[in-house]
C-alpha positions in Angstrom: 18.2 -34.8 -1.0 21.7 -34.2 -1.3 20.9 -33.2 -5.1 18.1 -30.9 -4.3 20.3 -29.1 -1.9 22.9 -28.0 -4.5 20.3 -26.7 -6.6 18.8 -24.6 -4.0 22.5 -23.2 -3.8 22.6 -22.6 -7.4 19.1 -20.8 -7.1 20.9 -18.4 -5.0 22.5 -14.8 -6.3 25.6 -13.8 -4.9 25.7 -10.1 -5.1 27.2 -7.3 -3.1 25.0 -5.1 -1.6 24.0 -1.9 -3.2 23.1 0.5 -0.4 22.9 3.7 -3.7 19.0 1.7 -4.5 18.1 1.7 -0.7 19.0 5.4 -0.5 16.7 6.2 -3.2 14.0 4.1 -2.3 14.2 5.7 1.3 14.0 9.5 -0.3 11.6 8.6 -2.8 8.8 6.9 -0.2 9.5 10.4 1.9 8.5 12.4 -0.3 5.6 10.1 -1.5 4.5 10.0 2.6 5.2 13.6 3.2 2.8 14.1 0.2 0.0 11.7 1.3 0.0 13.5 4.8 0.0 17.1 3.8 -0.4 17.6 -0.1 -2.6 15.3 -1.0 -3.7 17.5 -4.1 -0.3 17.7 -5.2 0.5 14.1 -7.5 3.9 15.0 -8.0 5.0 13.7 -4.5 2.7 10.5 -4.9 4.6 10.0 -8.2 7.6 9.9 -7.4 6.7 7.8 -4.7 5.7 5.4 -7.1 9.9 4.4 -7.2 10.2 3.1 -4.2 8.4 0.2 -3.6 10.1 -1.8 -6.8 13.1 -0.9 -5.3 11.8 -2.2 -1.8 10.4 -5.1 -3.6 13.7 -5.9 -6.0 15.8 -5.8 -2.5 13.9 -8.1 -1.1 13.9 -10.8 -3.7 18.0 -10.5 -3.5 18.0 -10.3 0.0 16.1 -13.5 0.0 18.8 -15.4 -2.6 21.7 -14.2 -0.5 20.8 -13.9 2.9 23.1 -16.2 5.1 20.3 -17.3 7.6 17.1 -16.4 6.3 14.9 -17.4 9.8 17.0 -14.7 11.3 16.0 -12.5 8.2 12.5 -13.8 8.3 13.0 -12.8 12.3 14.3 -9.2 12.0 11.1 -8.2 9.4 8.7 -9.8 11.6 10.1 -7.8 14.6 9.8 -4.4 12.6 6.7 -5.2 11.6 4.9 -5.4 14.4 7.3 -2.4 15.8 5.4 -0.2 12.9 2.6 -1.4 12.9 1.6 1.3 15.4 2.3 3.7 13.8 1.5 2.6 10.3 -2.4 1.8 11.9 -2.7 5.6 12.3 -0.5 6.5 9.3 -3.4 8.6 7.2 -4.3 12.3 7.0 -6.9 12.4 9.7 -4.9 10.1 12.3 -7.5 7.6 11.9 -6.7 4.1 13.8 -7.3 1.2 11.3 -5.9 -2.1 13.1 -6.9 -4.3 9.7 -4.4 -2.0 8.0 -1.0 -3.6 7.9 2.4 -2.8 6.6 4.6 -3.5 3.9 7.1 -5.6 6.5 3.8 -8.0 6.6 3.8 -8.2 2.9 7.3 -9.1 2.6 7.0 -11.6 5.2 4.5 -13.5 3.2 6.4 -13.0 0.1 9.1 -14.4 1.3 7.0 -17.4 2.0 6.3 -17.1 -0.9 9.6 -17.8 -3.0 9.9 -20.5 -0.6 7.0 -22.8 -2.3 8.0 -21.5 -5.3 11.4 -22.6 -4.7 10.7 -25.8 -3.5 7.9 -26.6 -5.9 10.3 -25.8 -8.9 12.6 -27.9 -7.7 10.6 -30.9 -6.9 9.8 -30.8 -10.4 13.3 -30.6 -11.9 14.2 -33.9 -10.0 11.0 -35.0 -11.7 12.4 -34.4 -14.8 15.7 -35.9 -13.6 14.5 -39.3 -11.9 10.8 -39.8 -13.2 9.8 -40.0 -9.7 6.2 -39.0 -9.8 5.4 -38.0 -6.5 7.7 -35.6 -6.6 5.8 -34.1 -9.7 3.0 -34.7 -7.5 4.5 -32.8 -4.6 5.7 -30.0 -7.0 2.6 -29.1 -8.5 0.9 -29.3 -5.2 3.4 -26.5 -3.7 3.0 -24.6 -6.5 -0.7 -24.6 -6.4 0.2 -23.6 -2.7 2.1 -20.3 -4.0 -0.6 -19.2 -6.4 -3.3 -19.7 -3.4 -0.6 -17.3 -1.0 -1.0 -14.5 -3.9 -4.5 -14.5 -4.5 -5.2 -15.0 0.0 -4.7 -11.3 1.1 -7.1 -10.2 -1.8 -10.0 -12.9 -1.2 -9.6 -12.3 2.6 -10.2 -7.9 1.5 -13.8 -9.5 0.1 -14.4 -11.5 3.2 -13.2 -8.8 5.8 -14.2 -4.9 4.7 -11.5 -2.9 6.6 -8.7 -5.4 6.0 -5.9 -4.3 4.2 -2.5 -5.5 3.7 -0.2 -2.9 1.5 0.4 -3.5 -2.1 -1.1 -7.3 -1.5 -1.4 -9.2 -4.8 0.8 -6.7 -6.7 3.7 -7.0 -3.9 3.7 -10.5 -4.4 4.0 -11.0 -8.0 6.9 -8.4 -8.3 8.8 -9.6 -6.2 8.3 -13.5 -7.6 9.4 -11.9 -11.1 12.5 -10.6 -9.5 13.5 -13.7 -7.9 12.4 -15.6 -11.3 14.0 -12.9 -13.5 17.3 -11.8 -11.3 19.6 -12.6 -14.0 16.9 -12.5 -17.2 16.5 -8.5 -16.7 15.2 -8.2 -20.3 12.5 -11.0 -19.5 12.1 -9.0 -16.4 11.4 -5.7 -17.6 8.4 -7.3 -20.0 6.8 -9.5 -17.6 6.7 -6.3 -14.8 5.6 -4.0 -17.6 2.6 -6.9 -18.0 1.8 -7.2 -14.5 1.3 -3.6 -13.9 -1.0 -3.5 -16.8 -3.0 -6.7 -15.9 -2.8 -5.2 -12.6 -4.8 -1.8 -13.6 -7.4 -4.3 -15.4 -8.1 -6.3 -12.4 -8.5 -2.5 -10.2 -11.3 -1.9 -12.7 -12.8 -5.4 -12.3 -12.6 -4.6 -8.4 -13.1 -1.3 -7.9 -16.0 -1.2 -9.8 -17.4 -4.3 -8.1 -19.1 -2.7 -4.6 -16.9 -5.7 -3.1 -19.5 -8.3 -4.8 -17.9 -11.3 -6.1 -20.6 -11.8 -8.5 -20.2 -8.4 -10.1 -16.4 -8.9 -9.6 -16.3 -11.8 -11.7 -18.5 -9.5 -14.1 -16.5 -7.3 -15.0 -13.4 -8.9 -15.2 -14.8 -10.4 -18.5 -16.7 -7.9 -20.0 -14.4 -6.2 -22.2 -16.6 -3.6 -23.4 -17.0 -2.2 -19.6 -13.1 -2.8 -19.2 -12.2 -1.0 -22.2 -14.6 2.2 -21.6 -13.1 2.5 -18.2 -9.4 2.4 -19.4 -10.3 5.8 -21.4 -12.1 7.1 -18.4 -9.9 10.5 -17.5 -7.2 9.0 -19.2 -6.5 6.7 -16.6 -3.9 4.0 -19.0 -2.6 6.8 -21.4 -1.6 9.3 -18.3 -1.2 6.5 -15.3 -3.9 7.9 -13.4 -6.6 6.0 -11.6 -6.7 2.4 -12.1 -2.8 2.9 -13.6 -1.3 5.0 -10.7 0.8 2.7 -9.5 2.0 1.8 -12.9 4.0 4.6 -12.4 6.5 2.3 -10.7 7.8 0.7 -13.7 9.9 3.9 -14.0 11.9 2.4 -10.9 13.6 -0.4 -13.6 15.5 2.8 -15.1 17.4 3.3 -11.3 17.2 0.0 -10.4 19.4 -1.4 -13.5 21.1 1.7 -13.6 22.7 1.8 -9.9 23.2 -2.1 -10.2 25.6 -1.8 -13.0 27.8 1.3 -11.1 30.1 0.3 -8.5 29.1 1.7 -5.0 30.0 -0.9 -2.4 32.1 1.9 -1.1 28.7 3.2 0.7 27.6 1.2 3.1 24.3 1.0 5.3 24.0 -0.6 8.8 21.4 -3.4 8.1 19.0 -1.7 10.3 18.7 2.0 9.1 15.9 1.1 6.9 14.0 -1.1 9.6 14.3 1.9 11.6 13.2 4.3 9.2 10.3 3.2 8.1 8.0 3.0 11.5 10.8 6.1 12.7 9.7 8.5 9.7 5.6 7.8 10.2 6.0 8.3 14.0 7.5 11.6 13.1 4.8 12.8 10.0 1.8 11.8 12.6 3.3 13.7 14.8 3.6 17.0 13.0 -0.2 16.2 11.2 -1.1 16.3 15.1 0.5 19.2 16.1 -0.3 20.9 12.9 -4.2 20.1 13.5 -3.8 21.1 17.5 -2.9 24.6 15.7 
């Protein structure tokens, strides 16, 4: 136990905060929301939208290693979750209330979880490896069984329950498991993120394409000619439209290494600006989408 312990510690990053990416992330979802509310014709905002939720997602994953309590982190996001999720259930151009919509705090939450199997699992196995005990090989393969199950749940409950929705879902969870895997392998990281966000655009076909039917999912997830026709369709892959639109967000690696290799501890956050933010600035766009319509 004692072993497994110290490992865990060594799992951990120890990094200064870098408050420049949150900043960025915060400006680049504004405009991205600002867009979605009132120009929805107008990609350029949804683009550069695209950039924040890596940067979100890459945060969280070092937030995760280097957090000093991480029930008290787990805490605080489940707090602001629920704090936005009323606003975020009528967060859409005609104020519509969805309550099976829920935020990106939610997704994070579950992530979290997630890097906790994954942690655990990974480390059952290395004492494995270390003492030949086989029911910890037993227990690690089990737990990470358990984290693949947590990544594919939100997207097999979306079949089972029509309006449910949980933001970014499967996508949200890989990234930020790469970034936990990858923190100090950025060159590994950069390929396997490019790889899920292509993958990712090949299982939107496959599902999108589906009417929600299992059967027709399963369909055309393996029938290549289909998939391939529909990867030329209004050059969706080769201008990251469609299926690809979030793809987009790869671009965020190019900030995200970037800031991380300038120093800028020197500007510094309070912890809770972004948890206040993000339900703060939807309150405030609903409001003015209101008014505007009143008018």
């Amino acid at each position: 136990m004692e072993a497994l312990v110290v490992e865990k510690k060594v799992l951990q990053r120890n990094t200064g905060r870098n408050d420049m990416l949150k900043l960025l992330a915060f400006a680049t979802m504004l405009v991205d929301h600002i867009g979605y509310m009132f120009f929805p014709n107008e990609m350029l905002f949804r683009i550069i939208g695209r950039l924040a939720f890596p940067i979100f997602a890459y945060q969280i994953a070092l937030g995760y290693s280097r957090t000093s309590n991480r029930k008290k982190y787990v805490l605080r996001l489940s707090v602001f979750a629920l704090i936005t999720q009323i606003p975020y259930s009528f967060f859409n151009p005609d104020i519509q209330f969805n309550p099976f919509h829920f935020n990106v705090l939610f997704t994070f939450i579950a992530a979290i979880g997630l890097l906790c199997i994954y942690d655990m699992g990974i480390l059952k196995i290395k004492s494995f490896i270390k003492h030949k005990n086989y029911k910890h090989l037993l227990y690690g393969v089990l737990l990470l069984a358990l984290a693949v199950i947590l990544i594919i749940l939100p997207e097999v409950i979306s079949f089972m329950v029509k309006d449910f929705y949980l933001e970014y879902g499967l996508l949200a969870l890989v990234l930020v498991l790469l970034f936990h895997i990858f923190q100090d392998k950025m060159e590994i990281a950069v390929v396997s993120i490019i790889l899920l966000y292509l993958l990712h655009g090949y299982y939107r076909i496959a599902l999108w394409n589906s009417a929600y039917s299992s059967a027709r999912f399963w369909s055309n997830l393996f029938d290549f000619t289909f998939i391939w026709g529909q990867l030329n369709f209004q050059n969706g892959l080769s201008q990251l439209q469609r299926y690809y639109f979030n793809a987009w967000g790869v671009f965020a690696l190019i900030p995200i290494f970037l800031l991380e290799s300038i120093n800028a501890r020197h500007i510094k956050l309070n912890k809770y600006v972004g948890y206040v933010f993000y339900p703060a600035h939807m309150a405030l766009l609903i409001v003015i989408a209101v008014m505007l319509k009143a008018y």
